[in-house]
N, C-alpha and C positions, 0 to 999 in steps of 0.2 A: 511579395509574400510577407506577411505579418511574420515579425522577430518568434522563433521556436525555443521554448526552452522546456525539456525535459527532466526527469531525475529517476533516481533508482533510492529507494527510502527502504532496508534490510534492518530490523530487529536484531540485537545483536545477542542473543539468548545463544546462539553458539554456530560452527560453520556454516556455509551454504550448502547448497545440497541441488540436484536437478529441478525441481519446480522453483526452486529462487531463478535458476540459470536462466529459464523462460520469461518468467518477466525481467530480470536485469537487461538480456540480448534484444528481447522486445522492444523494451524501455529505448536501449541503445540505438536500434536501429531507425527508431522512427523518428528522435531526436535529428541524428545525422542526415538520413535522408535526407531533410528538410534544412540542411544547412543548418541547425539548432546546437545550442547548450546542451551540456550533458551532463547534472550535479550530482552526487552521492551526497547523503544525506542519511546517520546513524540517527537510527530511533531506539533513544536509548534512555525514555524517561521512567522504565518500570525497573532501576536497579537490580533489586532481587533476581531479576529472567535474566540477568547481565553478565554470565564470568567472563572473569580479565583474562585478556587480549581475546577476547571474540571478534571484537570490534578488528583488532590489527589483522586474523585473520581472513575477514573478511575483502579489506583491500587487498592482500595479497590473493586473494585467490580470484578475483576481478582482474588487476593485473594480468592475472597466467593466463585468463581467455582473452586480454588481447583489450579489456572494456574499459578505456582511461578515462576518466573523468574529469569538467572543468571547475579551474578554481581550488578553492579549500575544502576539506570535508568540515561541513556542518554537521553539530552534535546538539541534540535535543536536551542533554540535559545542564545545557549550556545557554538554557533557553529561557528561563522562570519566568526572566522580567520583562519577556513579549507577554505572554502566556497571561501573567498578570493582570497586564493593559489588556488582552481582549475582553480576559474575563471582569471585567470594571466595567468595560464598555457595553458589555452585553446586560450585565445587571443594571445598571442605568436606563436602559430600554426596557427592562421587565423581560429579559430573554432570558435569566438566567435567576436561577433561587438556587438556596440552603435545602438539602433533604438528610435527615436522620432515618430516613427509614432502610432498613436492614432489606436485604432481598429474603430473607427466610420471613418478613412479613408480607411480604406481596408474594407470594412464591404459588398460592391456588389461582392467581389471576394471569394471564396473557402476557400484558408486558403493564409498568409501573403504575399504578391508578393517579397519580399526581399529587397525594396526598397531603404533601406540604408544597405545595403551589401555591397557597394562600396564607403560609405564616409556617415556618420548622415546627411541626412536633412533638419534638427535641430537642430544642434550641442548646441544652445543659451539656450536650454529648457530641463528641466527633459526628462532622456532619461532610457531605460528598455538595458537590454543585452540581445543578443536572440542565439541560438546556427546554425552554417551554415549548416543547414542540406544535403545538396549540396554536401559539400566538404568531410564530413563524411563518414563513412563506409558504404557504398550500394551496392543493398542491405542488407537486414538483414535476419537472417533468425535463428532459434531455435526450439527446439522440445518441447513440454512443453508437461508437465507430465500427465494434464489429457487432454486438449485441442485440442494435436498433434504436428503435423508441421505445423510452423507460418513464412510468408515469407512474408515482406515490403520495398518499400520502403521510406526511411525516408525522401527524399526529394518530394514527394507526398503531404505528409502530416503536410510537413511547418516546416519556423523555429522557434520553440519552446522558449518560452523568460524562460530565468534562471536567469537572476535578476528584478524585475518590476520597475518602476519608481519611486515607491514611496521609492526603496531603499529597500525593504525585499525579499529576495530568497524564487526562487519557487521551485519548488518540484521536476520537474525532475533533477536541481542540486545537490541538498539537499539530496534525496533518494539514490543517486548514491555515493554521496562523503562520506555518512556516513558509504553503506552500506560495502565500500571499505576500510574506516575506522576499523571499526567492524569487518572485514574480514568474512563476511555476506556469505554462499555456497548456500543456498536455499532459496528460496522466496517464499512463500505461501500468494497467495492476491487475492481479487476478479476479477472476469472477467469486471470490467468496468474499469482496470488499465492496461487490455492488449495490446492496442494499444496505451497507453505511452511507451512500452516496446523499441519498436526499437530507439528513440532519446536515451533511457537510454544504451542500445548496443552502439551506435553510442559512448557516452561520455566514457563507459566501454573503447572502444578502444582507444579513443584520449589521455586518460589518462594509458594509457599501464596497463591493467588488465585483467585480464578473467572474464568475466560477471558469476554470480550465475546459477544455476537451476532457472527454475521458473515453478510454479504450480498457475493455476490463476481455480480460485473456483467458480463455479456456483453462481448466486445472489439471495439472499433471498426480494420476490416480492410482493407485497399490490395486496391485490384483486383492486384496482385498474391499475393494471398492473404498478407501478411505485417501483422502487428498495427502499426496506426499509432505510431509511435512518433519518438522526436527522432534514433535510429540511423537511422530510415529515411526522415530526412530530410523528416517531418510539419511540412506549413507553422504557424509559430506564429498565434495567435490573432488574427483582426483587431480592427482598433482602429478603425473608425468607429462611426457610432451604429447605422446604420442597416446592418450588416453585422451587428453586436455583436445586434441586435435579432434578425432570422432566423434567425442561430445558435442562440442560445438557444432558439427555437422548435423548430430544427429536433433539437436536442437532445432537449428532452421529448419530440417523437414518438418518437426514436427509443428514449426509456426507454418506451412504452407507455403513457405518461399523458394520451394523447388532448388536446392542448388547443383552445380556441376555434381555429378557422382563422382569425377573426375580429380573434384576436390575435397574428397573425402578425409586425404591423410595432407591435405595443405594447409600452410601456418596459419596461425588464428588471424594474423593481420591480414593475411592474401584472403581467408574466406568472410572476415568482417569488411571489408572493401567492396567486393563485390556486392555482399548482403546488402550495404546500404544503398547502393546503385539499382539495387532491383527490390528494394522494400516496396510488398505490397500489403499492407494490412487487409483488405477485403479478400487477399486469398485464404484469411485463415478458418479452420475449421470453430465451429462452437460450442460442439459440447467437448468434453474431457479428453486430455491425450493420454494415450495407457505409457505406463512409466516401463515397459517392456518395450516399447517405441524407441527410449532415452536408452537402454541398455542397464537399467539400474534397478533396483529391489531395497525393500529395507533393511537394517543391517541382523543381522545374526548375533 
């Protein structure tokens, strides 16, 4: 069996919350299954979205369900002078140009029309990087593990900026340089980062790598029909034993991994043990899991 190495990559904009706990327990079990690595990895290039100790709390509350991770925690914004080198390496290849243009000038069109693809605009003025999706590999196409077969193309759906104006790298540079970094084989993330996939295939190639597995997880949903998330004001993670216990439980049903009901109120280590022993990705459902499932709502 080829070397597994997995990660858990959380935004550190503030605690986690029940749809992070789904992809991190995901992330975790498929790693181990498979005898695999298991990294954390703060994504913490967009300051601003960052209060201090988010970050710290986020290991601790990882920890209390039991989900240890190997190695050091790597910090993204710890990161410039990879980030640098790809973006040198890309623009050398003609993958990657200067855009001054504002979104409020493209804003009656679909997605970015390329407009400085053939020379800045603007050259005088704060300018973003953006990737030529055009010249890239196209289509794309990948099997993904609970999803199926996914086929785009990446010139469709516009060139995607990897550095912003204001000077901080974005994400699909970031995720990809690290995770090449990291020598990352499997990807475990939600279904609302599946159609970033094909720019990041696109950079896989430009940059001569074999792109990861990827497994993209159903999204955990507010009776309001909106993805739990920390914008929508998703209660963070509880911190008792015996809340921390159920969660967890309730979690694995909701990835389909059937566990003992028996172990419902058993410690997070006796119920991640067993999870990984009987990790089956293909049992999972694919559309949306209701956050009434999780026991959870948004906060009040």
């Amino acid at each position: 069996m080829p070397h597994v190495h997995g990660r858990f990559a959380p935004t550190p904009s503030g605690p986690l919350h029940a749809g992070s706990l789904v992809a991190a327990v995901a992330s975790y079990l498929d790693a181990r299954h498979q005898a695999g690595r298991w990294s954390l990895r703060i994504e913490d290039v967009d300051p601003p979205r960052c209060p201090a100790g988010a970050a710290d709390t986020i290991l601790r509350q990882l920890e209390a369900f039991g989900l240890e991770w190997d190695g050091e925690v790597r910090y993204q914004s710890q990161r410039d002078h990879a980030y640098e080198a790809a973006l040198a390496r890309l623009t050398q290849q003609g993958m990657a140009y200067r855009c001054s243009c504002s979104r409020r000038q493209w804003r009656d069109y679909g997605i970015y029309p390329g407009w400085c693809r053939q020379g800045t605009r603007r050259p005088d003025i704060a300018c973003a990087w953006r990737l030529r999706s055009d010249l890239g590999a196209r289509p794309v196409s990948w099997q993904d593990r609970v999803q199926g077969y996914q086929r785009f193309d990446p010139a469709a759906l516009g060139d995607v900026v990897l550095k912003r104006k204001d000077g901080l790298w974005a994400y699909q540079l970031a995720v990809v340089v690290d995770d090449i970094d990291q020598g990352i084989s499997d990807v475990v993330r939600g279904l609302d980062l599946l159609d970033n996939t094909p720019w990041q295939l696109q950079l896989y190639h430009a940059l001569g790598v074999e792109p990861p597995s990827y497994l993209h997880l159903p999204l955990v949903m507010g009776q309001d029909g909106q993805k739990l998330s920390k914008q929508n004001l998703a209660k963070p993670l509880p911190d008792t034993e015996r809340e921390i216990r159920q969660l967890l439980y309730a979690t694995l049903t909701c990835l389909g991994q059937r566990p003992d009901p028996a172990s419902r109120s058993a410690p997070v280590a006796e119920q991640l043990l067993n999870a990984c022993r009987a990790w089956r990705p293909d049992a999972m459902v694919t559309h949306a899991i209701s956050a009434d499932l999780l026991g959870v709502t948004a906060s009040e």
